[in-house]
ROSE-4610 file (N, C-alpha, C; in Angstrom, 1 decimal, always signed):
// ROSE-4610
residu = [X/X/X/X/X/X/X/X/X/X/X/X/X/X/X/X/X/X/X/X/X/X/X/X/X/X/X/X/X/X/X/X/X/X/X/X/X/X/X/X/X/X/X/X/X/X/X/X/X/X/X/X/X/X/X/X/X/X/X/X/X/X/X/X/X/X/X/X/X/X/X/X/X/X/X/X/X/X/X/X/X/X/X/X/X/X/X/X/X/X/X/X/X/X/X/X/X/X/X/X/X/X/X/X/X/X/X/X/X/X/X/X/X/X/X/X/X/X/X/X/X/X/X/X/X/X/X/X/X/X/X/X/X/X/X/X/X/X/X/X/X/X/X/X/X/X/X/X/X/X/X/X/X/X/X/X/X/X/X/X/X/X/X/X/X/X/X/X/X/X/X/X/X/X/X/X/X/X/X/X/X/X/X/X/X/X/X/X/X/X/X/X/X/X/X/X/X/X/X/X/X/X/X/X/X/X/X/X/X/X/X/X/X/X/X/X/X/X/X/X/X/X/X/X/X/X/X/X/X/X/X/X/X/X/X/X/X/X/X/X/X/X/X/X/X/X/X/X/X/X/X/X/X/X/X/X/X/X/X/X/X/X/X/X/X/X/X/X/X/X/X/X/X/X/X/X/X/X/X/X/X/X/X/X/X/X/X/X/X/X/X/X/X/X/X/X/X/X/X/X/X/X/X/X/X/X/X/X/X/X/X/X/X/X/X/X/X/X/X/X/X/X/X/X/X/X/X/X/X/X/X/X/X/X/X/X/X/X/X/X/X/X/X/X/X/X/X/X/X/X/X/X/X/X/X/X/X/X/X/X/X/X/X/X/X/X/X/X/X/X/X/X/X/X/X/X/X/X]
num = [1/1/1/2/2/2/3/3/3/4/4/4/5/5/5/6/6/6/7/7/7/8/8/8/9/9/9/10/10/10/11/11/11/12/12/12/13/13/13/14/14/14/15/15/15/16/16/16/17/17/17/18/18/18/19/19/19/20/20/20/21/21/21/22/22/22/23/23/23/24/24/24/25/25/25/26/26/26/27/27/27/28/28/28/29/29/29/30/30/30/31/31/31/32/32/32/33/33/33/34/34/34/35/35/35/36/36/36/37/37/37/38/38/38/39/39/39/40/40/40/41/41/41/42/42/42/43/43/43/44/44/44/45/45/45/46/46/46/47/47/47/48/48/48/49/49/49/50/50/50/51/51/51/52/52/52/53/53/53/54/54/54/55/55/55/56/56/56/57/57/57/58/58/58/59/59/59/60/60/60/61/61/61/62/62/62/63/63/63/64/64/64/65/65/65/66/66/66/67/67/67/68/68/68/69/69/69/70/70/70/71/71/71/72/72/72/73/73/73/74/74/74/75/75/75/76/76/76/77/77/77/78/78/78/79/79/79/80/80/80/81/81/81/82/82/82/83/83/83/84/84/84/85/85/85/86/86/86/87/87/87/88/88/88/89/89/89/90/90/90/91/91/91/92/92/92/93/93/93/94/94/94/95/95/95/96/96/96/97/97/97/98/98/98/99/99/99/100/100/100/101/101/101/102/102/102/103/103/103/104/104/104/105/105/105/106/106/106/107/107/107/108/108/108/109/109/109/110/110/110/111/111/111/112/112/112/113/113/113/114/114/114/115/115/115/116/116/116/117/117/117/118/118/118/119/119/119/120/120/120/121/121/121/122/122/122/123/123/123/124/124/124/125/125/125/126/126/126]
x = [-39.8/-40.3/-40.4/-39.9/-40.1/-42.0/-42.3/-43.6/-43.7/-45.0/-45.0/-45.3/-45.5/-45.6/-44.1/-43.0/-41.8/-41.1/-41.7/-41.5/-42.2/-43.2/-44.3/-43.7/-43.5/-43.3/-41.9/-41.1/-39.3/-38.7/-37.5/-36.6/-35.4/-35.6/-35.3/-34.0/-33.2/-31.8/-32.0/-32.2/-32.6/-31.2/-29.9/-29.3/-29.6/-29.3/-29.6/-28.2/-27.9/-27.6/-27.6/-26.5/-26.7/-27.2/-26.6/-27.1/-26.2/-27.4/-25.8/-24.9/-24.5/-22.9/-22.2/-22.7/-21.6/-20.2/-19.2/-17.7/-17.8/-18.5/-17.9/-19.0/-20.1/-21.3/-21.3/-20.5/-19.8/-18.9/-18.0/-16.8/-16.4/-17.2/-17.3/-18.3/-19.3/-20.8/-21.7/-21.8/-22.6/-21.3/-19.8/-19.2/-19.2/-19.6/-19.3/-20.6/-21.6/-22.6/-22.9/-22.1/-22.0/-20.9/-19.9/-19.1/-19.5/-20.2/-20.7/-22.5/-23.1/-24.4/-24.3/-23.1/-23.3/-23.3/-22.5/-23.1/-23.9/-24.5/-26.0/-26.9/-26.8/-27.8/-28.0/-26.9/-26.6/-27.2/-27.4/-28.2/-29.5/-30.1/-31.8/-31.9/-30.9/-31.7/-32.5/-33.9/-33.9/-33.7/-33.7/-33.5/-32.2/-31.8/-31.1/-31.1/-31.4/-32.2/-31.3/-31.1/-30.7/-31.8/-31.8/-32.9/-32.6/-31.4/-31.5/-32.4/-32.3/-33.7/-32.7/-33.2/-32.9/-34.1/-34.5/-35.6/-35.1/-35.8/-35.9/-35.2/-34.6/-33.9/-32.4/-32.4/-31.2/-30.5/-31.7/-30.7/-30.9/-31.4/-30.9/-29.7/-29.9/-28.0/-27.1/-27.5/-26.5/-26.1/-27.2/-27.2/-26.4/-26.4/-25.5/-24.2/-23.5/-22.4/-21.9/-22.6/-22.1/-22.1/-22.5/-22.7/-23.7/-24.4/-25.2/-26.1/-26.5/-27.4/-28.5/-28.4/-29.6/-28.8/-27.7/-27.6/-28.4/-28.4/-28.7/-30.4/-31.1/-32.7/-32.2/-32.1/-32.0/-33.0/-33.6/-35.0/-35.2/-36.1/-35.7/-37.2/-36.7/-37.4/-37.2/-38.0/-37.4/-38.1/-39.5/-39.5/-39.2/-38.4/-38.3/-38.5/-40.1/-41.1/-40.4/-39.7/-38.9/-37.9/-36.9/-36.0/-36.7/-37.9/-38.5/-39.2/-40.0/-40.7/-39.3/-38.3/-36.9/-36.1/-36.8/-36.1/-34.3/-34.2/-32.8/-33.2/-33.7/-33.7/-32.2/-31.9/-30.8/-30.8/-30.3/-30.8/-29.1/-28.9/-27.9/-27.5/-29.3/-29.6/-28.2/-27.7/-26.5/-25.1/-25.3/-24.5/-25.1/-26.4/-27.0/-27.8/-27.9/-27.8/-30.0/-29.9/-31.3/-31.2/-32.9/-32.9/-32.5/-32.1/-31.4/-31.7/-31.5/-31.0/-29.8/-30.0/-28.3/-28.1/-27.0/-26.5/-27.7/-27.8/-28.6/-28.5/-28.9/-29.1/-29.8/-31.2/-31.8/-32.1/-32.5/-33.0/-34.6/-35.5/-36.8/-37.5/-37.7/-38.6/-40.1/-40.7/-42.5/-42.9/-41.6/-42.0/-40.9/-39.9/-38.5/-38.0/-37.1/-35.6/-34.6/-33.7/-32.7/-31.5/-30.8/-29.8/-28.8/-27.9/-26.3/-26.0/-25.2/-24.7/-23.9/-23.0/-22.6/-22.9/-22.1/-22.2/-22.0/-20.7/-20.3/-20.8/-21.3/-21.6/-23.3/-23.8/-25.1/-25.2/-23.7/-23.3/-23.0/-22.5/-22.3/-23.7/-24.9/-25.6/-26.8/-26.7/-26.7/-27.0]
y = [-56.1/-54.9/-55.1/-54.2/-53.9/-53.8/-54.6/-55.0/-55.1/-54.8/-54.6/-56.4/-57.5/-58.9/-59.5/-58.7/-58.9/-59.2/-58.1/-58.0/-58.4/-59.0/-59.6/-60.6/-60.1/-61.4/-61.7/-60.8/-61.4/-59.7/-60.3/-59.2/-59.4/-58.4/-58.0/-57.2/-56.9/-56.4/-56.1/-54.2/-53.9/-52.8/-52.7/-52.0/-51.3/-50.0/-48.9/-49.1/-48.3/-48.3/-47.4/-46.2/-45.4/-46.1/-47.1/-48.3/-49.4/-50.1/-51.6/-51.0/-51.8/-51.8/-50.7/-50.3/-49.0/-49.3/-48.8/-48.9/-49.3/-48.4/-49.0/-50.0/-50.0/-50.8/-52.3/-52.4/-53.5/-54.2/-53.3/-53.8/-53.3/-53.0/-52.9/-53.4/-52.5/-52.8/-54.2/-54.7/-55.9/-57.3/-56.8/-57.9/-58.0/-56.6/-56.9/-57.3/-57.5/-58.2/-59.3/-59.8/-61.3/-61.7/-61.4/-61.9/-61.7/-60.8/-61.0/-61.7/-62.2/-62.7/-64.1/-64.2/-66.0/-64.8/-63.8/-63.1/-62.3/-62.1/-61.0/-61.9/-63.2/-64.2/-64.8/-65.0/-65.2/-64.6/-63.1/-62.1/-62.1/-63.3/-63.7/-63.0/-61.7/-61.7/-62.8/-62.5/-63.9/-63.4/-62.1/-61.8/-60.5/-60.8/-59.5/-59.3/-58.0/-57.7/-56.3/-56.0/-54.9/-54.5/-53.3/-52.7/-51.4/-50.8/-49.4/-49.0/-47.9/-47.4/-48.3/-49.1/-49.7/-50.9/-51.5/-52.2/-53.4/-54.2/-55.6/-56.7/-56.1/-56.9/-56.7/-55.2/-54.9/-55.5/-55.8/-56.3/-57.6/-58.4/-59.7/-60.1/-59.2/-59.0/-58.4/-57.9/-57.7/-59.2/-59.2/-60.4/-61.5/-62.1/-63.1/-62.6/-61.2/-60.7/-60.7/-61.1/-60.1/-62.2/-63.2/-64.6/-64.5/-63.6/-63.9/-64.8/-65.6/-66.8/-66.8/-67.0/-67.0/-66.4/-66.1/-64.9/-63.7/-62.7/-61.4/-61.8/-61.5/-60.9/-59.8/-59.9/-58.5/-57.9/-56.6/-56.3/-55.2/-54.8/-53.6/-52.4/-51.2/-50.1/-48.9/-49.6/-49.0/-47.6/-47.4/-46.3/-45.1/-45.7/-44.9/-44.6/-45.4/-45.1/-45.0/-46.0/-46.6/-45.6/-45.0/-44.2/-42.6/-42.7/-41.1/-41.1/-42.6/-42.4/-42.1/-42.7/-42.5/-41.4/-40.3/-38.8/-39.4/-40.6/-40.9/-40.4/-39.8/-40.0/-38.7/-39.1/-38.6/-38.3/-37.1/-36.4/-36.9/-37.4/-37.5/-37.0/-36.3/-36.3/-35.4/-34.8/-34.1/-35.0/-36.3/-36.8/-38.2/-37.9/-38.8/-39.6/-39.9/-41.3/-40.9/-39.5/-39.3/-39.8/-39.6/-40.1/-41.6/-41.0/-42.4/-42.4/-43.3/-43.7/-43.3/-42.4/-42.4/-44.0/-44.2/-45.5/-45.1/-46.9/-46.7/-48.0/-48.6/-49.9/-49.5/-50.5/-50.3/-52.0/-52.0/-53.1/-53.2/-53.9/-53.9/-55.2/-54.7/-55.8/-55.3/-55.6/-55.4/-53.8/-53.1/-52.0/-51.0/-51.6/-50.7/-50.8/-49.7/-49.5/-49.1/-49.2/-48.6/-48.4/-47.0/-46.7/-47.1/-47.1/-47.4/-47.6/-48.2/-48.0/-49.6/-49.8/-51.2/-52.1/-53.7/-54.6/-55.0/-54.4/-54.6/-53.2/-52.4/-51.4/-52.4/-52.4/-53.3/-54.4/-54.9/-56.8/-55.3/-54.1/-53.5/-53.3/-53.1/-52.2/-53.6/-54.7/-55.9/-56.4]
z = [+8.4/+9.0/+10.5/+11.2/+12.7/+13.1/+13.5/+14.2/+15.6/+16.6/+17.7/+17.6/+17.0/+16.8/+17.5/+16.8/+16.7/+18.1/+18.8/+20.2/+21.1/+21.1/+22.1/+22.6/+24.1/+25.1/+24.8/+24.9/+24.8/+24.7/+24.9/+25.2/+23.3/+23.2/+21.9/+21.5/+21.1/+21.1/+19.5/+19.2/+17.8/+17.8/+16.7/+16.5/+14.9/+15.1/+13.6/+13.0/+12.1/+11.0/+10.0/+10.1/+8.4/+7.1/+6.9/+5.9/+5.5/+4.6/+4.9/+3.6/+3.8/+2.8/+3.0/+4.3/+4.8/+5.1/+5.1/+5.3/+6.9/+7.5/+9.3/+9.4/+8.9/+9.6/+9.1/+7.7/+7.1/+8.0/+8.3/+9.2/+10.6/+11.0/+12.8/+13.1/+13.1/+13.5/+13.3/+12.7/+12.4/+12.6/+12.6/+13.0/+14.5/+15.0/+16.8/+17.3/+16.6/+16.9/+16.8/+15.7/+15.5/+16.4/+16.5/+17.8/+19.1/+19.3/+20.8/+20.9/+19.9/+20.0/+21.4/+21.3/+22.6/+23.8/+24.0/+25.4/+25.2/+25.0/+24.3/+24.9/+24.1/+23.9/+25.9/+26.1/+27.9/+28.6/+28.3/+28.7/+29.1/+28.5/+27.9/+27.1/+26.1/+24.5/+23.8/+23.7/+22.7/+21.3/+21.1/+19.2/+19.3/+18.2/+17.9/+16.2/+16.1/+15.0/+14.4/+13.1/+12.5/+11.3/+11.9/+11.4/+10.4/+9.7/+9.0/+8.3/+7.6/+6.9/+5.2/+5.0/+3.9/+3.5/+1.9/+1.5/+2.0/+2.3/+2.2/+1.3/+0.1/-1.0/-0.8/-0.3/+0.0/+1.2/+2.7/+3.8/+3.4/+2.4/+2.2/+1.8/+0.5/-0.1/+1.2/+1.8/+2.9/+3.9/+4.4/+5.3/+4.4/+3.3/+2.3/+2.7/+2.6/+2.1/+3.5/+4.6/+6.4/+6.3/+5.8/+6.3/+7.8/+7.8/+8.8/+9.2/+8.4/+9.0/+9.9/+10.7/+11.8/+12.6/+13.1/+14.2/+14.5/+13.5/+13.2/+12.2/+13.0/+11.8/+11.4/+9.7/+9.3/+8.9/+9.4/+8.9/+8.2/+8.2/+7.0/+7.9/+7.4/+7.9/+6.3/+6.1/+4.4/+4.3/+4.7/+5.3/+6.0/+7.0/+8.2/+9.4/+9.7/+10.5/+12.4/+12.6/+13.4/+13.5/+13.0/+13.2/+13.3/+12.6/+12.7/+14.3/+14.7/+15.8/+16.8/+17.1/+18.2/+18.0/+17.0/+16.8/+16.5/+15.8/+15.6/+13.9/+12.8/+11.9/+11.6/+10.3/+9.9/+8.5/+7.7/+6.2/+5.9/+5.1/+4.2/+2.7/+2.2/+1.5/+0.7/+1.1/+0.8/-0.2/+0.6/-0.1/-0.8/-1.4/-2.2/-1.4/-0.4/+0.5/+1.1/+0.3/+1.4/+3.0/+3.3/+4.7/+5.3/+6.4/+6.9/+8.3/+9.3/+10.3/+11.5/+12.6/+13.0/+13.5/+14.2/+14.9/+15.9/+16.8/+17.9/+17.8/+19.5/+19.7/+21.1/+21.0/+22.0/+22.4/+23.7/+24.2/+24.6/+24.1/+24.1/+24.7/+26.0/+26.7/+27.2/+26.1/+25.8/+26.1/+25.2/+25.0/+26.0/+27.2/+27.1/+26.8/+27.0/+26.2/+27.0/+26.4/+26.7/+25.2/+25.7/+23.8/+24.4/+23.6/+23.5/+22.1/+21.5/+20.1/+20.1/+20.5/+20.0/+20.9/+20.8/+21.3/+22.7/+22.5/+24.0/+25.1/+24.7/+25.3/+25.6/+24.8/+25.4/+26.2/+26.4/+27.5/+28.8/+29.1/+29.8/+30.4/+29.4/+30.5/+30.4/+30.2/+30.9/+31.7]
């Protein structure tokens, strides 16, 4: 769970997510984050965190299936709360999927931000 704990005192790197085991977020999105975490990290990121609206059991099974390890905290917003407070929330409900998450990646140092959407667009605004 996304916690104001999470973020105390460090500069934080949180990207969204339609949901895991999505087609592009499977294979774009969470690989260009794992290949660019050593320059993220250079940045002074000290976390980078994936957060979709999905439970906790599920971004585990994710996180196994992506070999994430300690790179990526995968966290869970199983709720919502997080994507409803950033007006990023998204209805999918049309195609089964209910509420979701749009993409987003923000950068959080004791409460700013800044959006952008992938990896290298975030080593850009850097």
């Amino acid at each position: 769970m996304l916690t104001d704990d999470y973020y105390a005192g460090r500069k934080v790197l949180v990207f969204g997510v339609p949901g895991a085991f999505t087609r592009i977020c499977s294979a774009q999105h969470v690989p260009g984050f794992m290949q660019n975490a050593g320059d993220l990290m250079a940045e002074d990121v000290e976390a980078i965190a994936c957060g979709p609206v999905n439970d906790a059991f599920v971004m585990d099974a994710w996180a196994k299936d992506q070999t994430i390890d300690n790179t990526i905290d995968m966290l869970n917003d199983g709720s919502g709360e997080l994507v409803k407070a950033m007006g990023v929330e998204l209805d999918l409900s049309g195609w089964g999927l209910g509420r979701r998450g749009k993409r987003f990646a923000l950068v959080a140092e004791d409460g700013g931000e800044l959006t952008t959407s992938c990896a290298e667009e975030i080593l850009k605004a850097l």
